[in-house]
Structure formats: C-alpha cells, structure tokens
N, C-alpha and C positions, 0 to 999 in steps of 0.2 A: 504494500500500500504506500500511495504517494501522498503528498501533494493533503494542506491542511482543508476540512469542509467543517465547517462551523451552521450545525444544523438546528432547526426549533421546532417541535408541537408543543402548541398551546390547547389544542383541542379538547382534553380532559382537564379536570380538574388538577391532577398532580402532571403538569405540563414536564418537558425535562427541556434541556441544551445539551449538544454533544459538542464537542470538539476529536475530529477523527481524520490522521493521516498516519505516514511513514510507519505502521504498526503499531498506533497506541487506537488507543478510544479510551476520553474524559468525558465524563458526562457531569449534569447536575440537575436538582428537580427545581421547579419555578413553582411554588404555589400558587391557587387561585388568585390569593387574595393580596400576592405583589407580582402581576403578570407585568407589569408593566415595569415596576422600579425593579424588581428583583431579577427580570430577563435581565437588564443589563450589566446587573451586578454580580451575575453567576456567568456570565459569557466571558465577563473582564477576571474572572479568577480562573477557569480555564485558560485563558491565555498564557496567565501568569503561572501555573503550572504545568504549560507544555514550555514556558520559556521562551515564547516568539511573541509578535507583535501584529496589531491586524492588520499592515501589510504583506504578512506572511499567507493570510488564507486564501487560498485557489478558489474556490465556491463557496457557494450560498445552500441552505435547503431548508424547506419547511413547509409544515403539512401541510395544506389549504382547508381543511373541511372537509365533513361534515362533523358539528361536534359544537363547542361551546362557541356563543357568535362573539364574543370580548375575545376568548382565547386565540378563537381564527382571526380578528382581527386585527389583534396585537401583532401575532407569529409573521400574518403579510406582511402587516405594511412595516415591520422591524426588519424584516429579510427583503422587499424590495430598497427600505432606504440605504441596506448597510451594500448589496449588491449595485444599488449606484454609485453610492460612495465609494467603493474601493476599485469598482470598473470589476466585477468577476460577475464568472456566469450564474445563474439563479436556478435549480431546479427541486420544482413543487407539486411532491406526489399526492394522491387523496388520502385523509387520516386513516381511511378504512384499510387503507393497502398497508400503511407503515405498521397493522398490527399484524397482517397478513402475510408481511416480510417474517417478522417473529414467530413463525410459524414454519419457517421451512426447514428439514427435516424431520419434521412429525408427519406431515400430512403431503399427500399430492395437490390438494384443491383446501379452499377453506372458503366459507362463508363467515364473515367479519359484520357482528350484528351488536351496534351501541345505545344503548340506553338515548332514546329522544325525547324523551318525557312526553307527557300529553297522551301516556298509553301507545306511544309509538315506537320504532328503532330506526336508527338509521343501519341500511344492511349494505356489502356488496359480495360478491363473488369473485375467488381468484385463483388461477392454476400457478405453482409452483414450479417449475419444467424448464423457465427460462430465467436468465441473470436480475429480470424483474417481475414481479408477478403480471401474468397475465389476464386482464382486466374480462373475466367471463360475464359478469354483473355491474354496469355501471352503480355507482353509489346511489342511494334511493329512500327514502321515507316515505313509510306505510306501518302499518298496526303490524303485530309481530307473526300473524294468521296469514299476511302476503309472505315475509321470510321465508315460512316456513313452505309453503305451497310452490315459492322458488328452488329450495335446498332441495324440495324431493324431486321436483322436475327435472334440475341437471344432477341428482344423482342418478338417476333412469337414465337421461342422456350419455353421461361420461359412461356408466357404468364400475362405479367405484363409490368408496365409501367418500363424502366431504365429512371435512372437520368443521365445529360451531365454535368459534370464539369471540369474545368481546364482553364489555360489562350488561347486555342485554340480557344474558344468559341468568344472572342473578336478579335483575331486576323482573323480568319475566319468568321465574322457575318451571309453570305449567303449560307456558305456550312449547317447547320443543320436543322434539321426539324422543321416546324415551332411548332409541337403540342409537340415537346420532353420537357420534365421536366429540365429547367436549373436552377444551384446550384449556388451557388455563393460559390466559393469555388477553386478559382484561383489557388494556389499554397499550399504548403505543411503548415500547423501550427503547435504550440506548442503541442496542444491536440491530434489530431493525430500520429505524431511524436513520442511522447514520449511514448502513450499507444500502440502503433504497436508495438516498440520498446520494450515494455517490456511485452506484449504479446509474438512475438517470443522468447523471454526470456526464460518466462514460460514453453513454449510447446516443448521447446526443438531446438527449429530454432536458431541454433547456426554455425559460422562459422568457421573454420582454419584459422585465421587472416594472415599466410603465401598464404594462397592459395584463398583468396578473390582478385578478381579482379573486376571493373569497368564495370558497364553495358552501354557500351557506342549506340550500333544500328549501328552507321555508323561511317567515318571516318570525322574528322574534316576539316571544309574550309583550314585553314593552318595551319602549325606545331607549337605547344605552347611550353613553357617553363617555367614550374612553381618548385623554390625552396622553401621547408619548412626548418625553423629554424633549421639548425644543420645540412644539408642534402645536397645534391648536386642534380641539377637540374633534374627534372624529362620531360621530351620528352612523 
C-alpha cells in the first residue's frame, strides 16, 4: 500500500476517520455529538501520528449516504473542501457498500440493511467477487417487508446463500428470515472504509468535489442547521 487517503463516515452515529497508506491504517471515532468540531480534531491527530502533514495525502474518501442527514452532510462537504484545498482526487462510495466492504471474506453477496427510522431501512445489495463490491441493489428506502422480498429474490437469482448485515437487523428483530446468514457487522469500520476508499481510488471512481452531493433517500423529520469551521451554516 501507497500513497496517504485520509477517509470519513459520518453516516452512523459513532462516525470514525481513517488515515490509511504505505501499510499502516489509523483510525479514530467522531461522535454524534462533535461531528463537526471533533472531525477535525481527530483527523489533525492522525496526522500527527502517522508523522506527515496534509500535504502528504494522495486522496480524499467519504461515504455519501444513506444514513444520518448532519452526519452525511458534515463527511461531504469536509471531504469536498479538504479535496479542493489540497488539489487531490475525491472518491465517495454509498455508506451501505462501506459496510459491505467489511464483509468480504465471510460472505459472496451481502444485503447491507440500516436502521431509517420511521419503521423503515435503508437497504442495498452487493456481490463481493470484484476489488469493489458490486453494486447488485442500488441503495433504497422502504419498510423492512421490501428488504426482505429483495434478499429472497436474488437469493433464487444468484443461487447462493446472501449474508444480512447492518444495525436494521436489531432494530427490526422479526422482520428477517429466520434461516438468513446474519453478520455482525452493524455499521461502517476502519477496514472497510479505508480499502473501498482507496479501491475507488485505484479504479478510477473518482468525483468532481464541486459536483458531489449527499445521498440522502428522503427528506428529513425537521430542518437542520449545521456550520463547519470557517463557513456559514449549511440548511
């Protein structure tokens, strides 16, 4: 491994930062409730424990969504400002896939289903087989009775067991099947994260850091207001 990527999900509540090249991986957890002050302050100590500078980072990465609308809109627009800032490439996979990454070698396929409140999940599908997962179920919101009606349909397709992971699986106990394969594999990690991340790297999945927006699904319960450092508040 080369070359420093300095990656974010905010999408869950215990968001994390990576910092991942040359054979190491540092990570840290950003809580809810300093996604804002404490992103920056946990990116700036990773630095200072790999010992470089943030002219040293090759890329950007961070999840877009679906998943908390403050967390995904913190993790953008902090990963499109710092990828102007520094002139490096930007690449931004969906939250669902970074849990999905964390899944490979368990499972060939997984179905990646999050807690949406409102009695819903946000779900998607992905085959394991290639350097990135491949995207069999675009990410999606619906009651957890769609999921599930998904998971058996391309398990009949593939012909193979899918794995069920994500924090739906606890919050829904009696919506999934009971013979389904479940992962323990709640929310996004460092491992995943950072090699999806710099997977899309490689393969060229790269974004327009102007023209990246927020995968959000639907609209939020009420109107938020979150400022970053230097910035005026964002709606």
């Amino acid at each position: 491994m080369s070359e420093w990527i300095l990656s974010i999900d905010l999408s869950t509540p215990e968001g994390i930062v990576t910092l991942e090249g040359y054979g190491k991986l540092l990570h840290r957890e950003v809580a809810a409730a300093s996604r804002v002050s404490g992103l920056f302050v946990e990116a700036g100590e990773l630095l200072s424990l790999a010992a470089i500078k943030s002219t040293d980072i090759g890329a950007i990465g961070a999840a877009r969504g679906p998943g908390s609308f403050t967390g995904i809109r913190v993790a953008v627009m902090a990963a499109k400002t710092l990828a102007v800032t520094l002139g490096v490439p930007l690449a931004a996979p969906d939250s669902l896939e970074v849990i999905a990454e964390g899944c490979r070698g368990i499972v060939e396929a997984v179905m990646v289903a999050s807690d949406a409140r409102r009695g819903e999940v946000y779900y998607g599908l992905y085959h394991l087989d290639e350097p990135a997962p491949k995207v069999l179920e675009r990410p999606q919101v619906a009651k957890p009775e769609a999921a599930v009606a998904c998971l058996l349909q391309w398990q009949d397709r593939l012909g193979e067991k899918i794995g069920l992971a994500g924090s739906a699986l606890a919050a829904y106990p009696a919506a999934w099947p009971r013979d389904v394969l479940l992962i323990e594999e709640t929310g996004p990690g460092p491992m995943g994260l950072s090699g999806l991340c710099r997977a899309y790297h490689e393969l060229g999945r790269v974004e327009e850091p102007l023209e990246l927006m927020p995968l959000y699904l639907r609209r939020p319960d009420a109107r938020e207001s979150v400022s970053l450092p230097g910035g005026a508040p964002c709606a």
